[in-house]
C-alpha positions as CSV (number, residue, x, y, z in Angstrom):
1,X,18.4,-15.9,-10.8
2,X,19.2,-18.1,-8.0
3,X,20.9,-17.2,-4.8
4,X,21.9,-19.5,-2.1
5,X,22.4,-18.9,1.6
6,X,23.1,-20.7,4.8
7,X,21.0,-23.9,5.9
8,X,19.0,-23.1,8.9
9,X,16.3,-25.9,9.4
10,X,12.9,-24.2,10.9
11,X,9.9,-21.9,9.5
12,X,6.4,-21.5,10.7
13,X,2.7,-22.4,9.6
14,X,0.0,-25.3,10.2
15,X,-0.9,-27.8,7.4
16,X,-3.5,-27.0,5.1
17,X,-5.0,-30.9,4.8
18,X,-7.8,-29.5,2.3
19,X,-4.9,-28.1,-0.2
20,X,-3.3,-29.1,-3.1
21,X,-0.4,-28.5,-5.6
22,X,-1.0,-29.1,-9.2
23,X,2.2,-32.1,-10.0
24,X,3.5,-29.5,-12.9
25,X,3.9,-26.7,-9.3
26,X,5.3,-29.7,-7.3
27,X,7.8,-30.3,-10.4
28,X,8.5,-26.8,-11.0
29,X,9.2,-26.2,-7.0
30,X,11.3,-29.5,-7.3
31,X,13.5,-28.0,-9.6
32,X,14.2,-24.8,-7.8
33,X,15.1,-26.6,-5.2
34,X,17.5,-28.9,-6.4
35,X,19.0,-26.0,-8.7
36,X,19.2,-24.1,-5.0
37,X,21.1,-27.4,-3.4
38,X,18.0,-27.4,-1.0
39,X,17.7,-30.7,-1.7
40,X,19.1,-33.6,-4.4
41,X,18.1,-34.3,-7.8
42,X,16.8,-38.3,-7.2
43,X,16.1,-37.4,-3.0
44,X,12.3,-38.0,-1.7
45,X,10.8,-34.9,-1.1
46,X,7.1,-34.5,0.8
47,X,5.4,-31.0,-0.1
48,X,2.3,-30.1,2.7
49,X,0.8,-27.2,1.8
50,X,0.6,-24.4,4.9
51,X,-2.4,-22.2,4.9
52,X,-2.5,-18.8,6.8
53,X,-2.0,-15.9,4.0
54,X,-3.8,-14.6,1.3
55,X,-1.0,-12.8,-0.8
56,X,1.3,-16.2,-1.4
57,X,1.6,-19.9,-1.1
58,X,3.7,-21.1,1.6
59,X,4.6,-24.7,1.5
60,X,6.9,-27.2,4.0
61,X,9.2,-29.1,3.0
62,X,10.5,-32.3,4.0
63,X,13.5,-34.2,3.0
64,X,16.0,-36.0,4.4
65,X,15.1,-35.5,7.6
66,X,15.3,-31.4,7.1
67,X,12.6,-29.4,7.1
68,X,12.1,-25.6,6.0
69,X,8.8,-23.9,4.3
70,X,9.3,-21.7,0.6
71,X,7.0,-19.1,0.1
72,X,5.7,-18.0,-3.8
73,X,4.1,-14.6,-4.1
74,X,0.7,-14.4,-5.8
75,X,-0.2,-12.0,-8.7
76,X,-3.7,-11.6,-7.4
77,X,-4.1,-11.7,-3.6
78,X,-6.7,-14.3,-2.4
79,X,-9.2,-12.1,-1.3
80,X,-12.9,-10.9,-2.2
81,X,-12.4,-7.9,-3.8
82,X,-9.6,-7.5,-7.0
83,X,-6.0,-7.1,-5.4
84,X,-3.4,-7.4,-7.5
85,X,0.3,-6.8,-6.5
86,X,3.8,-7.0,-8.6
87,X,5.3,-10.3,-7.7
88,X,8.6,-8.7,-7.3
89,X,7.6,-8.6,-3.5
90,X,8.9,-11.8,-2.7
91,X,12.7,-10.6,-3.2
92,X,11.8,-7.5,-1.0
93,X,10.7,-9.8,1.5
94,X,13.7,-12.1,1.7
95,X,16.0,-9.1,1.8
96,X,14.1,-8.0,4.5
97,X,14.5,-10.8,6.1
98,X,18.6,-10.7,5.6
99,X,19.0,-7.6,7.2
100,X,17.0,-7.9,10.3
101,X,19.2,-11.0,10.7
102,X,22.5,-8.9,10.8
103,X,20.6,-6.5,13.2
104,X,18.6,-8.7,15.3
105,X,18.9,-12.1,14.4
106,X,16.1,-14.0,16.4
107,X,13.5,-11.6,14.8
108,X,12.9,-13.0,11.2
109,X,13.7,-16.4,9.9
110,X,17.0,-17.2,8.0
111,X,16.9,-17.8,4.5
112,X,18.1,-20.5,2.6
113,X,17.9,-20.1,-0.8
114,X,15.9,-17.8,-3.3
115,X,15.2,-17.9,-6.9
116,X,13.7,-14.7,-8.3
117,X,13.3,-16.3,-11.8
118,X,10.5,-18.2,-10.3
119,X,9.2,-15.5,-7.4
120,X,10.4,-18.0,-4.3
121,X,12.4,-18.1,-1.9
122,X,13.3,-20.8,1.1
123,X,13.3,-20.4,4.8
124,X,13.5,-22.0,7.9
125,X,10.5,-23.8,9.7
126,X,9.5,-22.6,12.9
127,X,7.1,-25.0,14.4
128,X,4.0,-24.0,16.2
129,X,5.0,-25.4,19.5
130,X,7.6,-23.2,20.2
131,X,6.4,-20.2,18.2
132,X,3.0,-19.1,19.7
133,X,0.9,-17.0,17.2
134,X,0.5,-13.8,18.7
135,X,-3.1,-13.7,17.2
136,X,-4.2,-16.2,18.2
137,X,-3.5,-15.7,21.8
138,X,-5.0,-12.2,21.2
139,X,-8.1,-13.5,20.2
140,X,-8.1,-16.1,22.4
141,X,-8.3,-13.2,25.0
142,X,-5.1,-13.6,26.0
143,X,-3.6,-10.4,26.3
144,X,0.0,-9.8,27.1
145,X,1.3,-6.0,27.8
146,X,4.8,-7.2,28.6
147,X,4.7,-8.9,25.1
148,X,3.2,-6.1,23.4
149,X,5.8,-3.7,24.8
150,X,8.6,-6.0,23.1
151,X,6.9,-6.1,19.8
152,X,7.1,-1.9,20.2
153,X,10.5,-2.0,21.6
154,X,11.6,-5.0,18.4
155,X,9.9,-2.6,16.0
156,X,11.6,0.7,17.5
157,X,15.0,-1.1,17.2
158,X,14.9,-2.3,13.7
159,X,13.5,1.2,12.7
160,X,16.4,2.4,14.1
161,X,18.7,0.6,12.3
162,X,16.7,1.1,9.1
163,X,17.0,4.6,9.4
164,X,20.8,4.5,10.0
165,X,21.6,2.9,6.7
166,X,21.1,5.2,4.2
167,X,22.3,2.5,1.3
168,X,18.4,1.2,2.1
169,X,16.9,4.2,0.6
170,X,18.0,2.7,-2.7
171,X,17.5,-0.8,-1.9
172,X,14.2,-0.6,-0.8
173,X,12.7,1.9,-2.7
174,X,9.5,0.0,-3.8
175,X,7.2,2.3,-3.7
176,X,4.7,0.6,-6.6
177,X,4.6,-2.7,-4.0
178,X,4.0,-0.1,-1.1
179,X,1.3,1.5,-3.4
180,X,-0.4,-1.6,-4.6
181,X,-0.3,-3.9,-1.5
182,X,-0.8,-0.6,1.2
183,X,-1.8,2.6,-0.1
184,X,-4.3,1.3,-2.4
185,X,-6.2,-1.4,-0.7
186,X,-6.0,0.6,2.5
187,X,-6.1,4.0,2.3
188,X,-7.2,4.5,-1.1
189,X,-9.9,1.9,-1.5
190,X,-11.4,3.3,1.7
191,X,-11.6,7.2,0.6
192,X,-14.0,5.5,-2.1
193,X,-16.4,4.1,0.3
194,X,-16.3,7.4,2.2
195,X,-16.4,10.1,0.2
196,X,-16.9,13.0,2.6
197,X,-13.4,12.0,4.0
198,X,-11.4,11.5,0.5
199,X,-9.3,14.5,0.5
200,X,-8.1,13.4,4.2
201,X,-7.5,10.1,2.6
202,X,-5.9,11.6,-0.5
203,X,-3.6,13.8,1.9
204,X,-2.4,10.9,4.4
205,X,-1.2,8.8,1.3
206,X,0.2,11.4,0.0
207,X,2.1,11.9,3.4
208,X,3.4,8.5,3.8
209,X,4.5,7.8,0.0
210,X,6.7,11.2,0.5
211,X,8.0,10.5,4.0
212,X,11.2,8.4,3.9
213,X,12.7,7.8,6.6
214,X,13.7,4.1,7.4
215,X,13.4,0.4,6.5
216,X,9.3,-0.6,7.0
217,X,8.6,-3.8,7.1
218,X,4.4,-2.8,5.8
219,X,2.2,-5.9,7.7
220,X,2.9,-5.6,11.1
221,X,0.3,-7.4,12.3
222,X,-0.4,-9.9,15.1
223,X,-0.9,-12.6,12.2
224,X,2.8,-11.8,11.1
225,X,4.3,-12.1,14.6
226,X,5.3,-15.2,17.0
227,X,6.0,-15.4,20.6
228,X,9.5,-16.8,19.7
229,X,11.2,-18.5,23.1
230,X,13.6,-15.8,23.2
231,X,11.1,-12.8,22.1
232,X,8.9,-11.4,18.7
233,X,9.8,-13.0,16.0
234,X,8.3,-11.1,12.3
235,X,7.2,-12.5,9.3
236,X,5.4,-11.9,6.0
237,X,7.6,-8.6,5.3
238,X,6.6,-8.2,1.3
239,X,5.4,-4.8,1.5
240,X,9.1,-3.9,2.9
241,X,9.9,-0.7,1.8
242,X,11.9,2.1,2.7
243,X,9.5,4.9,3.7
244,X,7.4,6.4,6.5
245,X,8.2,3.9,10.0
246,X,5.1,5.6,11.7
247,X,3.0,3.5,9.0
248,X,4.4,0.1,10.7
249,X,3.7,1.6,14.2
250,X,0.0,2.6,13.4
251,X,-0.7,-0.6,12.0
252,X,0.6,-2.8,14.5
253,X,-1.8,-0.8,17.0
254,X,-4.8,-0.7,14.7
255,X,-5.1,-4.7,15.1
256,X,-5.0,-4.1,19.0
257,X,-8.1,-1.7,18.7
258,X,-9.9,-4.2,16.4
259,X,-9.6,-6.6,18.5
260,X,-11.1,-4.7,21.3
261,X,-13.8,-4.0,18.6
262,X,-15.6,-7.5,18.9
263,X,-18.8,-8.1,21.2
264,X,-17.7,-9.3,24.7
265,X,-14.0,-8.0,24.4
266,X,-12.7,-6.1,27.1
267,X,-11.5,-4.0,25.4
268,X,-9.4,-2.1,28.6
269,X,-7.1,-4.9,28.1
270,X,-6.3,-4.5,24.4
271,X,-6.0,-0.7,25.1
272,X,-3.3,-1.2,27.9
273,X,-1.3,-3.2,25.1
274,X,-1.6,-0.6,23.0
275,X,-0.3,2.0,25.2
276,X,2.5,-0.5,26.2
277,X,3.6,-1.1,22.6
278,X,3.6,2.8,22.2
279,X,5.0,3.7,24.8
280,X,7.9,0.8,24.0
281,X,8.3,2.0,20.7
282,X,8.7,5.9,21.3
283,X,11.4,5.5,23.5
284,X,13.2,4.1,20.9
285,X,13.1,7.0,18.7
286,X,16.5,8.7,18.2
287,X,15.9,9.1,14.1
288,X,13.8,11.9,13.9
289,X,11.3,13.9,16.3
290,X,9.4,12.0,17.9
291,X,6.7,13.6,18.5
292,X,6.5,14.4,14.6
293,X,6.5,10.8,14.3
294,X,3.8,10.5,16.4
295,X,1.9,12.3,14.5
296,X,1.7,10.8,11.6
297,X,1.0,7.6,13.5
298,X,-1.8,9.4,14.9
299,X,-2.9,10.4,11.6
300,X,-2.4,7.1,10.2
301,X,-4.3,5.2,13.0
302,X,-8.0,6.1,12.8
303,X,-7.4,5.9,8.8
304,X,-6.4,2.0,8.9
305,X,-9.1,1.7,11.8
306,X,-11.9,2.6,9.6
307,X,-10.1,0.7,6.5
308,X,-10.5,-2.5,8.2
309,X,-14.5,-2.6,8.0
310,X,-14.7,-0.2,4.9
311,X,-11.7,-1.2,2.5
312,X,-10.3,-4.1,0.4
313,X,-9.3,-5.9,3.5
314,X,-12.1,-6.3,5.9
315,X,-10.9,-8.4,9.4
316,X,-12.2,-11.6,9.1
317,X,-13.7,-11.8,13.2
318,X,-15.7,-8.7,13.2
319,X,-18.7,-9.9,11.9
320,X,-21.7,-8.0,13.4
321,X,-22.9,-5.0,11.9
322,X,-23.2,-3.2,15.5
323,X,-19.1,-3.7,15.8
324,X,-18.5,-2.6,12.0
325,X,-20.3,0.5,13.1
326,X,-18.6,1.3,16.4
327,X,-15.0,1.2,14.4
328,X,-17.0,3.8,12.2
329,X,-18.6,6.1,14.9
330,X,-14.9,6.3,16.6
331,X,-12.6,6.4,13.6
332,X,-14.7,8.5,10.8
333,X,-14.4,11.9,13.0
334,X,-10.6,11.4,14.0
335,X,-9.9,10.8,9.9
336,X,-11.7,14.3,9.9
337,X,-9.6,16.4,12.5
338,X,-6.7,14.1,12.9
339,X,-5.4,13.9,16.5
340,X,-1.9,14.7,17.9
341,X,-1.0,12.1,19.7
342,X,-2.1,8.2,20.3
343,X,-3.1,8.7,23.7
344,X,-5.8,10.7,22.1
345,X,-6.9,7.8,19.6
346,X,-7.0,5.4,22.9
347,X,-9.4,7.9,24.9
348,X,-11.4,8.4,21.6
349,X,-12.1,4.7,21.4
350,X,-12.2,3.9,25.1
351,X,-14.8,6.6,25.7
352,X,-16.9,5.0,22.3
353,X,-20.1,3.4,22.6
């Protein structure tokens, strides 16, 4: 199936110069494109490679003077351990996409075009000199509360609106891409590694495949989000799903503890954005009880902490066994008697070793 939209021209990502396409890929892509009216049947066309993810291949585009990036989901993720994920994620993450766009339209890139015969889709290009990398700048040491509390604020928002749309509940309800791309690398993977803590893994995944309550977007992460010129802007949404938003909260924070986490960080810093974002994002509550929402966050937070050392997906800059060990210390007994608020997972780690 091919669907066409409207023509913005922009996307994001940095060259890959040691990548390749195979000529049958650039053909095949050539032809979706041209079957999209992305581009014409005899018009030059230059395909760059963008590196960056591990779950897709993400290419720019250029011809006749436009430029815009398609992205291809993977079957197996590009990653140590085996990861493998429907592809059908693709078209969750372009749908995504559409209806952040109707909600808040500077926050996710338009698309152009998408053809779910081939697991693609188009979107605009967003160039790195006007979309900062909010990683980056994190690891960089560059740590920006007033950002972090629009990311929580953004989030709190589109929740929001998620949660007011009911028709989403049906549209989104991909739980198998939630369980293969989230519950099972994360939460799952790392009950295996820590066995005394299983059932408190088993329980928490258990939790958050049963608790539906808006549109999630499933990779909020500081990788998946630029410092747009008129504020955050998301990307990378194919774990979208309609489910538990406390999941997207508690994952957002976890990469501002992990970054605290390496040698040399001051991690005070990290730890005010995370209040910031929290503090953003739970004033936008009006959906449910907030502090029920909280929660679960809570519960959540520790959970992913300890996943990111111990699970499928270890973070790629924590690379000394004394910093793998202090997200253990702080995170294994929180898993264990889960807090009740985030403020408490904040002291925990603030007060760690």
């Amino acid at each position: 199936m091919f669907v066409q939209h409207g023509r913005g021209l922009r996307s994001f990502g940095r060259p890959g110069h040691l990548l390749t396409l195979a000529p049958e890929a650039i053909s095949d892509l050539r032809e979706s494109l041209s079957r999209l009216g992305l581009i014409g049947a005899a018009e030059m066309v230059r395909v760059t490679p963008l590196v960056g993810g591990v779950s897709s291949d993400i290419s720019l585009i250029e011809a006749g003077g436009r430029r815009f990036c398609v992205k291809r989901a993977l079957p197996r993720l590009k990653v140590t351990a085996l990861w493998e994920a429907p592809v059908g994620r693709n078209a969750a993450e372009a749908a995504w996409m559409r209806a952040v766009r109707r909600w808040l339209p500077r926050a996710a890139p338009e698309v152009l075009g998408e053809d779910r015969t081939a697991g693609l889709f188009a979107m605009e290009y967003l160039p790195p000199a006007d979309f900062a990398l909010w990683k980056t700048e994190l690891l960089a040491g560059q740590v920006d509360a007033s950002f972090a509390v629009s990311v929580g604020r953004d989030i709190g928002l589109l929740h929001a609106r998620g949660a007011a749309d009911q028709n989403l509940r049906i549209a989104f309800a991909n739980d198998e891409i939630f369980e293969a791309i989230r519950v099972e690398p994360y939460l799952r993977a790392t009950a295996r590694a820590h066995p005394s803590l299983a059932d408190r893994f088993d329980a928490l995944a258990s939790e958050t495949l049963a608790t539906k309550r808006s549109l999630v977007h499933g990779d909020v992460s500081p990788k998946n989000i630029l410092k747009g010129p008129r504020g955050p802007v998301f990307l990378d949404a194919e774990c979208a799903w309609f489910g538990d938003p406390a999941f997207d909260l508690a994952f957002c924070l976890n990469h501002l503890l992990l970054k605290g986490a390496r040698a040399g960080a001051d991690k005070a810093r990290y730890l005010a954005a995370f209040l910031a974002l929290a503090g953003a994002y739970i004033e936008c509550i009006d959906w449910e009880d907030a502090s029920e929402l909280e929660r679960r966050a809570a519960a959540l937070l520790p959970a992913l902490f300890l996943a990111r050392v111990d699970g499928k997906s270890p973070v790629e800059y924590l690379t000394r066994e004394s910093e793998r060990e202090a997200v253990r210390r702080c995170a294994a007994p929180l898993v264990a008697r889960p807090p009740m608020r985030l403020g408490d997972v904040a002291e925990a780690w603030g007060g760690a070793a």
